[in-house]
N, C-alpha and C positions, 0 to 999 in steps of 0.2 A: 492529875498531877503528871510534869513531863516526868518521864525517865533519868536517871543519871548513867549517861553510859562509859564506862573507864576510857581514859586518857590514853591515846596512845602514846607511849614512849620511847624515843630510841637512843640506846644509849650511846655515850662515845667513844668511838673503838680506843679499844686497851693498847697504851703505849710499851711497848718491851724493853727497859732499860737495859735488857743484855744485849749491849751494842758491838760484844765481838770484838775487845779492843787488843788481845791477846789473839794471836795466831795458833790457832791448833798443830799438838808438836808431833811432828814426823812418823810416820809407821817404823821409822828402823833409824835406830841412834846411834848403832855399830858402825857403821862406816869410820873405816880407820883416816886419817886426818892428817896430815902433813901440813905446818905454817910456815910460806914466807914472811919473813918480819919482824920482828920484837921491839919494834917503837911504842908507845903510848897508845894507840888507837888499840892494838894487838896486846901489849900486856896489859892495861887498865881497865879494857869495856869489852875488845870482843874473846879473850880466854877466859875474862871473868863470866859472859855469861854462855858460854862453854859450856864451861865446870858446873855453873847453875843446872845447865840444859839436859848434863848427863851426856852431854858429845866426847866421840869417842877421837880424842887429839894424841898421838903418837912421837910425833915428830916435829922439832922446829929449828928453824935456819934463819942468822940475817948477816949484814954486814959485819956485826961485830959478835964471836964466838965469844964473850961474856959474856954481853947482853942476850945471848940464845941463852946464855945458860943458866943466867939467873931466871927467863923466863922459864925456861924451863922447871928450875928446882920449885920455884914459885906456884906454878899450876900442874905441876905432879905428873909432867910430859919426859915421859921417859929415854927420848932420844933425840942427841942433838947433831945434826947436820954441817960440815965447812962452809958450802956452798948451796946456793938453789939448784945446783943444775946435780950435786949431788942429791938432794934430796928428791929433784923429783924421779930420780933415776931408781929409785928404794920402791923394788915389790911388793912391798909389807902395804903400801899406799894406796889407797883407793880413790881420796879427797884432798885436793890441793886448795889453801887458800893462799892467795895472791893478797899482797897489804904492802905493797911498794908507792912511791910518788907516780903517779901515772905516765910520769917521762921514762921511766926504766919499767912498765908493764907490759907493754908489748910483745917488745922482744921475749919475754919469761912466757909467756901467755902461749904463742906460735912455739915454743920450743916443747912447752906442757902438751900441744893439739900434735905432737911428735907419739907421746908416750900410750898409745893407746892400749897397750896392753896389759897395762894394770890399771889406768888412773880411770874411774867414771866421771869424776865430774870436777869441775875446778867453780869456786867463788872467787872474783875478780872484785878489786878495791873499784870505790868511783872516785873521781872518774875514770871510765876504763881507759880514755887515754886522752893527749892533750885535744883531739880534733877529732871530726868525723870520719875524714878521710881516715885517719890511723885505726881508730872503734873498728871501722869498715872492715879491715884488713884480719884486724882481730876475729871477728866473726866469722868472715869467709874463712879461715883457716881452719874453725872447728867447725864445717859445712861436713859432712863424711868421716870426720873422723870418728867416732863410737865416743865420743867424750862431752857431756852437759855441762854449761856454759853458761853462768847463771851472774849478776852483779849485786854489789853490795849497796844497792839505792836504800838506808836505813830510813831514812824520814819516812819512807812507806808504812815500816814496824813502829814509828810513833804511836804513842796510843790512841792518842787524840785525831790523828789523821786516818785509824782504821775504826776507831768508832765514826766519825764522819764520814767516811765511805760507807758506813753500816746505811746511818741516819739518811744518805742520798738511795742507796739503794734501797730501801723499806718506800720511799718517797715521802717521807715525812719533811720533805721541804719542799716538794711541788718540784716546777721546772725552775733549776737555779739561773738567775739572771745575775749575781752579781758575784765575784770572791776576792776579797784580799790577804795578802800578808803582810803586815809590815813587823818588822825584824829591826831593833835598834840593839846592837849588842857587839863585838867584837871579837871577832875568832882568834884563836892564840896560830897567827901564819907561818909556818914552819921555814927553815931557809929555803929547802929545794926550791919553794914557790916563787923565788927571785928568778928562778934560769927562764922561765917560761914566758914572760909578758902576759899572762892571766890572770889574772888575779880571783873577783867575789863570784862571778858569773862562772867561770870553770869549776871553784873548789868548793863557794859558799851556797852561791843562788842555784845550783846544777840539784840542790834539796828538794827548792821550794817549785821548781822549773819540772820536775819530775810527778813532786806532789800532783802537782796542778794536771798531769798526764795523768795519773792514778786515777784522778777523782774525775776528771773529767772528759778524758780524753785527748786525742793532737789538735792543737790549736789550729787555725788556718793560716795565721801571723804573728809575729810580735814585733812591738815597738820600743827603743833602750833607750834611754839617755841615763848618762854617767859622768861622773867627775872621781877627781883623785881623792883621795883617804889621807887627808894631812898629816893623820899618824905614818902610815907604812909609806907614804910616799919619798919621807926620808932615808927608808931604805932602802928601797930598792924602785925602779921603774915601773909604770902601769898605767893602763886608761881607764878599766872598770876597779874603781874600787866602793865609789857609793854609787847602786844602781838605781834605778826606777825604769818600770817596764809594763807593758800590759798585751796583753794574748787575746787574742780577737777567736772566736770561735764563730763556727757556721752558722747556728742556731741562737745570735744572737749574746751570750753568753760572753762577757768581760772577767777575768783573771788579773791580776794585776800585782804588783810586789812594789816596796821600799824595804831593799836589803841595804841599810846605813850600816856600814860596819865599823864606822868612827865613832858613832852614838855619843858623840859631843867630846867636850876635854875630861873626862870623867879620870882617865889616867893618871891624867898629867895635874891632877889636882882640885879638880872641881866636884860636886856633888854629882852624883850620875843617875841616872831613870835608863835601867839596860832589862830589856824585856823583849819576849814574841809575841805577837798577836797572830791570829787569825778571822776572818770572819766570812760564813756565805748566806746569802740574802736569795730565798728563794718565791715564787710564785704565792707558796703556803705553809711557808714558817723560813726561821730566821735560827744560825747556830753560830755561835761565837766560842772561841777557845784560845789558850796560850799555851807555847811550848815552854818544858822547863828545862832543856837545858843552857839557857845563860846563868844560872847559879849551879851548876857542875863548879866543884864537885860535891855541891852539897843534894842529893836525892830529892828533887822535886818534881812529881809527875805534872805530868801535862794536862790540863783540861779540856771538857766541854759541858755548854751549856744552851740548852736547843728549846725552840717551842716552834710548836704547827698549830694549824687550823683545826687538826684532826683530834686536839682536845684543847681548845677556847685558848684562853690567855696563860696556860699554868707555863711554867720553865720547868723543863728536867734538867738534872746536873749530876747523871751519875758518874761516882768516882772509884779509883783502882789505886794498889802501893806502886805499879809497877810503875818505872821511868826509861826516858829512851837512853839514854848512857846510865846502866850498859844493857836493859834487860829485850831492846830492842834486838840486838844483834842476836838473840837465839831465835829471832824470824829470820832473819837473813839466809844464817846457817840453815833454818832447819827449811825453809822451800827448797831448796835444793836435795837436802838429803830426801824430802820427800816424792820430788822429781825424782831421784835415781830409784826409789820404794815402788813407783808407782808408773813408772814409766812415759812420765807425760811431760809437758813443754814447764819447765820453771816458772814461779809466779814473777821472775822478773829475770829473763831470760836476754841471754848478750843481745837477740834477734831484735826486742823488746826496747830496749836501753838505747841502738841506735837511733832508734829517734827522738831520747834526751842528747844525747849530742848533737844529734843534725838540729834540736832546739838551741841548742848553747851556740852552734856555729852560727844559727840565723842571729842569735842576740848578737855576734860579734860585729856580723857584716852590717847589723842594722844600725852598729855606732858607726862604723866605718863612711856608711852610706847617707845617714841621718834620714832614715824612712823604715815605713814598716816594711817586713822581707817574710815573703811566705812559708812556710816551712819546708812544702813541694821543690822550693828552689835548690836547696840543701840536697835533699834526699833523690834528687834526678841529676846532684852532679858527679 
């Protein structure tokens, strides 16, 4: 009689659903806190999740001393400033955040890389300014000064964009060959946004443009074509308002967006389909996700949902309460204060951030130009 000899088995490795979609919070919370600003972005998402965060916010200033002050009575910030240049002038201060239109960042930004005697570190709104040339200027100026310089690229704290960072770095999608975004949804454009002739690609796409930097690295090109926004083109002037674009990488790798920011006549009366997608297509698995904020202000997290090789056909889809408006902004904040805890370069550092603008400038020149524009062309001028 033959023998029976046991089956070798191997089993298939264990997928880790803890994809890390929360950033671990800061060694030291105390850094006292000074705010430019008290518009909407600043009192509704980023001192909401502040106060979440346990950050330690002192002081706040903006154009209008009501609106300081009702932020202030609101988030339990106990000192309000006339001016920016009074506040940042206030020893008490350690942490400046900057939360201005990016046409008036600059100049506040260079007069902060002044104060180095109390201030360690500033968080800069994005975009940090209309152009690369300006970015530029801003950075060289906190070059020596003793001051950390860090930007508020939020979509990074998406949850779904740092669980998928997770899911690429474990490689549970192989080598990625393909990513998209497509974005149908409408931003609510503020006026300031009229002075600039920028529009989706400076304020909207400068998200997904970044994204696509996080997870994948600097593209070697990209290519734009754009048409106007039927809605907002009544307002005010502009070439980028519906974009479509694709980022060419070295290793083969295609990135690509439809940032539609009209998403049909939904406004103006018609039934409407306003949503984000995302999707990357890799060598050895396939993840697909949607952001949620197009229903802001109602609390919808963001998703994802991933399968590899590395366990046959199953789909994971693990999920989380948190959502990016507001609870993304206590990453924002707390990389930095952790930069200043721990003495090392920001997870998204102004140095860092230059070459999301020298990307945004290549997208400009590449409508300008009607060709793809490298991104070396940018960054060597």
């Amino acid at each position: 009689m033959r023998s029976l000899l046991p089956i070798a088995y191997t089993p298939k490795p264990m997928i880790d659903l803890n994809l890390e979609h929360v950033a671990p919070p800061p060694k030291r919370k105390d850094y006292r806190i000074g705010v430019i600003g008290a518009g909407f972005i600043v009192n509704d998402v980023q001192l909401v999740a502040y106060g979440h965060a346990g950050y330690n916010v002192q002081a706040i200033t903006s154009l209008n001393r009501k609106e300081s002050e009702a932020a202030a009575a609101r988030h339990g910030i106990p000192k309000v400033h006339d001016s920016w240049r009074e506040l940042i002038a206030d020893p008490s201060l350690e942490v400046i955040d900057v939360a201005v239109p990016p046409g008036e960042q600059p100049p506040i930004l260079k007069e902060i890389a002044k104060q180095s005697g109390h201030i360690k570190g500033v968080l800069a709104q994005k975009p940090l300014a209309l152009n690369y040339v300006q970015a530029k200027e801003v950075v060289d100026t906190f070059r020596g000064a003793g001051i950390t310089l860090a930007v508020n690229q939020n979509m990074r704290y998406d949850h779904s964009i740092r669980a998928l960072k997770t899911v690429l770095d474990r490689g549970y999608l192989g080598e990625p060959v393909l990513a998209t975004i497509e974005m149908r949804a409408s931003p609510h454009w503020a006026a300031w946004c009229a002075d600039y002739g920028r529009l989706t690609l400076l304020i909207m796409s400068i998200h997904h443009l970044d994204s696509f930097r996080y997870l994948f690295g600097d593209p070697e090109s990209v290519y734009v074509s754009t048409r106007t926004d039927p809605r907002t083109g009544g307002r005010f002037a502009h070439t980028d308002g519906i974009c479509l674009y694709v980022l060419e990488y070295a290793n083969g790798l295609r990135a690509a967006a439809w940032d539609d920011v009209w998403a049909g006549p939904w406004k103006e009366g018609s039934a409407g389909d306003v949503y984000i997608k995302w999707r990357v297509e890799g060598t050895d698995g396939l993840a697909v996700g949607t952001i949620g904020w197009p229903s802001w202000p109602n609390a919808t997290p963001s998703t994802i949902r991933f399968t590899t090789k590395q366990a046959g056909t199953a789909w994971f889809a693990p999920e989380w309460k948190e959502v990016w408006f507001p609870d993304a902004f206590e990453g924002t904040m707390g990389q930095l204060l952790e930069a200043l805890a721990t003495g090392t370069e920001p997870a998204v550092s102004g140095r860092d951030n230059l070459h999301t603008m020298a990307l945004i400038d290549a997208c400009y020149k590449s409508i300008e130009e009607h060709r793809p524009v490298r991104l070396e062309e940018i960054l060597k001028s």
